[in-house]
N, C-alpha and C positions, 0 to 999 in steps of 0.2 A: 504494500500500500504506500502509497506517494506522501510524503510531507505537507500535511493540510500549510497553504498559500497565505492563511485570513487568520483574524484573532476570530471571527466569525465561524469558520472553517473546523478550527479547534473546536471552540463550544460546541458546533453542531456534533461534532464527532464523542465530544465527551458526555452529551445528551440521551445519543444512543447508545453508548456505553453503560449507561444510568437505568436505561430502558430494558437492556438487559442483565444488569445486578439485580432490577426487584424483579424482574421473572425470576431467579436463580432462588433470591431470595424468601419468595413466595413458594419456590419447591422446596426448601429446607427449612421453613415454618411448617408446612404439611407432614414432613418427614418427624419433626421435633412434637409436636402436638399428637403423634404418632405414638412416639417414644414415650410421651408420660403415661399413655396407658399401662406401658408396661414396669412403671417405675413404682415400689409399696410408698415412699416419703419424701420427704424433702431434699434430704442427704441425699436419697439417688437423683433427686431431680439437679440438686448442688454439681456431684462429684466432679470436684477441682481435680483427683487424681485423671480424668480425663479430660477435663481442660486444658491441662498440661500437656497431655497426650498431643493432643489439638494443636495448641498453637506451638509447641515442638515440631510437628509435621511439616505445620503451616511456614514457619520459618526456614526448616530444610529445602521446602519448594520453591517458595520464592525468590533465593538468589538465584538461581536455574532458571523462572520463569525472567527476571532481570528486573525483580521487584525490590525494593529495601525492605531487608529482614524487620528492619524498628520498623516504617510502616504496617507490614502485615499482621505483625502482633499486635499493635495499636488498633488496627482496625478489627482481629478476628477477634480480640479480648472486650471490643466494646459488642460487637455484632454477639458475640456468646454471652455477656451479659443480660441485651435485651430480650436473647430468646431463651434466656436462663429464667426471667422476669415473667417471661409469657407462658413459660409451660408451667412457675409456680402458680399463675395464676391460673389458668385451667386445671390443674393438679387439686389447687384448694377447693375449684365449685366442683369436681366430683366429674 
């Protein structure tokens, strides 16, 4: 793909980019809301031991992908928060 020309060009391209993170993201809220049926409590809904798992991963991929390692952890540690948040909260209405 050619080097967007525009400050315009950019945006647009980092629009559809956006457009495809909350698809992805809207499949791995399904997938999570999935996951808390099978979880008995909190703790499991918590488990930091794979969180770490997680953004361990997530960090080995990303220099490979030619992302910054501090970024992805920044972003997958706030992104697993809020769907840490969503599954307590469907977890607690039952």
């Amino acid at each position: 793909m050619a080097e967007p020309e525009s400050l315009d060009e950019v945006r647009a391209r980092i629009d559809a980019l956006d457009g495809e993170l909350v698809r992805l993201l809207a499949a791995r809220q399904r997938l999570v809301e999935v996951a808390a049926r099978f979880k008995a409590d909190e703790s499991a809904v918590r488990a930091p031991d794979r969180v770490e798992r997680v953004v361990d991963g997530v960090k080995r991929r990303a220099g490979d992908a030619g992302l910054s390692p501090v970024v992805a952890e920044a972003v997958w540690r706030a992104m697993i928060g809020a769907f840490v948040e969503h599954e307590l909260h469907r977890h607690r209405r039952g």
